[in-house]
N, C-alpha and C positions, 0 to 999 in steps of 0.2 A: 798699357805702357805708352811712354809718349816720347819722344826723343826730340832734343834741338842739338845743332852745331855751329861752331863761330869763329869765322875767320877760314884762309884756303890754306893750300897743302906750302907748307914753309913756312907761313906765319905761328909766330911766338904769341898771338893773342888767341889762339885754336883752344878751343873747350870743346869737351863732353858732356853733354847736358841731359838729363832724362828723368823721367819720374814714375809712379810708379803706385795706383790706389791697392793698397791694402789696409786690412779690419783692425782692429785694436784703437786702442786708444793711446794718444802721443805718449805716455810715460809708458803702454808694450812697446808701442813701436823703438822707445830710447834703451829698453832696455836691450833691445836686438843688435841697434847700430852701435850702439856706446859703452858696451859691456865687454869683455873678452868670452866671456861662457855665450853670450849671445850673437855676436861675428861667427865663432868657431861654427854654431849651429846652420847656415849657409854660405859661408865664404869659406876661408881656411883656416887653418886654427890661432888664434890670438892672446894674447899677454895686452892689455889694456887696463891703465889703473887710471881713472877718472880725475878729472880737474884739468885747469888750463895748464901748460908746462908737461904734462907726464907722458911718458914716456910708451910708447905702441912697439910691439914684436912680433911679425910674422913669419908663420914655416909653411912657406909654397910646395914645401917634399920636397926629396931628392936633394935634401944640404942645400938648402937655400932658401935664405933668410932676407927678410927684410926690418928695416925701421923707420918709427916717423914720431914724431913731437904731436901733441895736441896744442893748438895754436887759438882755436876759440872754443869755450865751453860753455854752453848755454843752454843747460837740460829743460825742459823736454824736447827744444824747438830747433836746435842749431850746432851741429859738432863740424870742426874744420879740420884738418889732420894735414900735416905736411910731412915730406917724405926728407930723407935723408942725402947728404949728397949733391954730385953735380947735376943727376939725372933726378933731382927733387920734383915731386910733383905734388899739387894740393886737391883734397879730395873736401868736398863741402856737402854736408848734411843736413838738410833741411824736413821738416816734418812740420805737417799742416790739417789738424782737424779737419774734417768736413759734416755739413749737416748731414745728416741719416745715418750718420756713423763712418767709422773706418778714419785713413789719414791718407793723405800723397806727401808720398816720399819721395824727394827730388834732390840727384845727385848733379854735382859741378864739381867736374874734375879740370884743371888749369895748369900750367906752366908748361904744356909742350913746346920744343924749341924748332930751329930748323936742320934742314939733311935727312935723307935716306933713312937713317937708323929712327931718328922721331916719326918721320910720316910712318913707320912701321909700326912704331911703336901707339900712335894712334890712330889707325886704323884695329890695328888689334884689340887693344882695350874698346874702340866703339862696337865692336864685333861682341866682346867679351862681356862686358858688364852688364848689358839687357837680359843676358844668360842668370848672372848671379841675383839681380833683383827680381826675375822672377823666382828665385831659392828665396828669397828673403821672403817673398809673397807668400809663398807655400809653407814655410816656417809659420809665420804667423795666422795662418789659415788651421794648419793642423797642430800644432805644436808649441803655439803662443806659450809663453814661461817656464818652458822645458829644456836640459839643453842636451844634445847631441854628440854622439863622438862622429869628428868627422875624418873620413877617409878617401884622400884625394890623391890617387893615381895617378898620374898620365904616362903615354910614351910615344914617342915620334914614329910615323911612318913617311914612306914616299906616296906622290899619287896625290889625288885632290881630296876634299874633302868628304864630296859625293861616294867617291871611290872605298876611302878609307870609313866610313861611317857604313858603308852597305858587308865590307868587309867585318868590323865589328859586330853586327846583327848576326852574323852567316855565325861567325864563331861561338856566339850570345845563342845559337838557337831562336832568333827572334825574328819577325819582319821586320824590315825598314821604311817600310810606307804606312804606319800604325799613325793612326788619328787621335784626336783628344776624347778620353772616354776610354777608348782600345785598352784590352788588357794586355800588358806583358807578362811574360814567363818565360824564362830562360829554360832549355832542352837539352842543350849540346851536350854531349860528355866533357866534362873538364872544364864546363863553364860555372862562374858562381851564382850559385842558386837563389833568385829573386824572381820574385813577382810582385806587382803592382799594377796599376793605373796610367794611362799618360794623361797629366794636366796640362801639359803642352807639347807640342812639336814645331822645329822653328827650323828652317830653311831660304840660308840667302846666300849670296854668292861663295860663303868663306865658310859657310856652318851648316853644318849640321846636327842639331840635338833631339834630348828627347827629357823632358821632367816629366820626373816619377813619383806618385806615391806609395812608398812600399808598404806590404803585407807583410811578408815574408824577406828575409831571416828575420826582421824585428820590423815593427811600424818606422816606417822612418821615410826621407826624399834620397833620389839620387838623380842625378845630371851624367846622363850618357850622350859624350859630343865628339864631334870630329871638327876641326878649328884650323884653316887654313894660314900661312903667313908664308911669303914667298910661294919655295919650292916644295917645304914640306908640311907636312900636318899633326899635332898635335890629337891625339884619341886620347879620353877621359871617361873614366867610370866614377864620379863621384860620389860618393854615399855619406851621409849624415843618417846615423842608430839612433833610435831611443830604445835600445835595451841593453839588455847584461850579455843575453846570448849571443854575440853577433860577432866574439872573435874569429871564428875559422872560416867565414867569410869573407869578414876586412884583412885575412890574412892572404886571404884567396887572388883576394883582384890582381894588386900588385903584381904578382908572378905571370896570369893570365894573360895582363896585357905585354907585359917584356914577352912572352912566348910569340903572341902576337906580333908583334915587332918584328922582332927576330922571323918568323914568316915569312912577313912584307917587304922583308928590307930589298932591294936593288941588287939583281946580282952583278960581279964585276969581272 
């Protein structure tokens, strides 16, 4: 993973820049970024109908939605997406063979403005999205032309993310100092029942994750993070199934982490 940035905190010329070598060939790689069944399989789930003009629908959970116009379409090599709104932002897709195989996939996200609520708002997303294109990597690693039901949780805690992310584990029945390789398995009573792989672990000031390859309830990835912004922090069980059995699991998390929550909360 590679990352650039451009421009300081308040400027309106600030990008998010990063890329990203994974396997496939640019028409897997398009059908990942440019499809709605192949977003859904590591981002969130999507409503995407192809061509320049049409129209993009996301459900972040919890009743809340977003939209965005596609603005350039140039299959296999180049999709641009714009956001809706005063708080519009453009997201830029580029995909680039490489000899020996595989592609880099390089995102430019643009139009942050100035004040408090933008510098939040990117910082977080620069935090956030090396997260999901490592989903995107591992989608296409295991899972290339398959697609996913994805189940994406969160719920707010107090505390840092250190805090909140060793908390998560403790509850998970898991360690929180697991290295790439390490097996997970969840123990706890009233935890949801996973096992897998870690293909990553990522720890920087604001995060803490862990990407999984799951075994068990069904082959599939999940992203379990703890996401700082201000004062509080964002915990995430993210799971992307590929199978049929895997509802009373993805039924499972949901509750798990509000119970969670509800824990941690501050008392007053």
């Amino acid at each position: 993973m590679t990352e650039r940035s451009a421009g300081t905190s308040g400027s309106q010329d600030r990008a998010i820049d990063l890329s990203v070598r994974v396997p496939g060939t640019p028409e897997d790689v398009w059908e990942a970024i440019a499809t709605g069944p192949g977003i859904t399989s590591w981002f969130v789930p999507h409503e995407l109908a192809g061509g320049e003009g049409a129209r993009v629908r996301m459900d972040f959970g919890g009743g809340f939605m977003d939209a965005a116009s596609v603005t350039s379409w140039e299959p296999p090599h180049r999709l641009v997406l714009r956001g809706d709104g005063d708080r519009a932002l453009a997201y830029e897709w580029l995909v680039e063979a490489r000899d020996g195989g595989g592609c880099v996939v390089r995102l430019v996200c643009t139009g942050f403005g100035r004040g408090e609520d933008w510098d939040a708002e990117y910082h977080g997303m620069s935090e956030g999205w090396p997260l999901f294109l490592e989903n995107l990597r591992l989608h296409l690693t295991h899972f290339r032309g398959q697609q996913a039901r994805a189940v994406i949780p969160s719920a707010p805690v107090a505390g840092s993310s250190e805090s909140a992310f060793e908390a998560v584990c403790a509850a998970l029945g898991v360690p929180s100092d697991l290295g790439v390789g390490d097996v997970l398995k969840t123990s706890a009573p009233g935890a949801p029942p996973l096992s897998g792989q870690v293909a990553a672990a990522t720890t920087t000031t604001a995060t803490r994750a862990y990407h999984l390859v799951l075994v068990t309830p069904v082959p599939g990835t999940a992203l379990l993070s703890a996401e700082q912004t201000g004062d509080q922090v964002a915990v995430s069980l993210w799971l992307y199934l590929y199978g049929s059995d895997s509802t009373n699991t993805a039924d499972a998390v949901g509750p798990f982490l509000t119970a969670l929550s509800e824990r941690l909360a501050p008392t007053v």
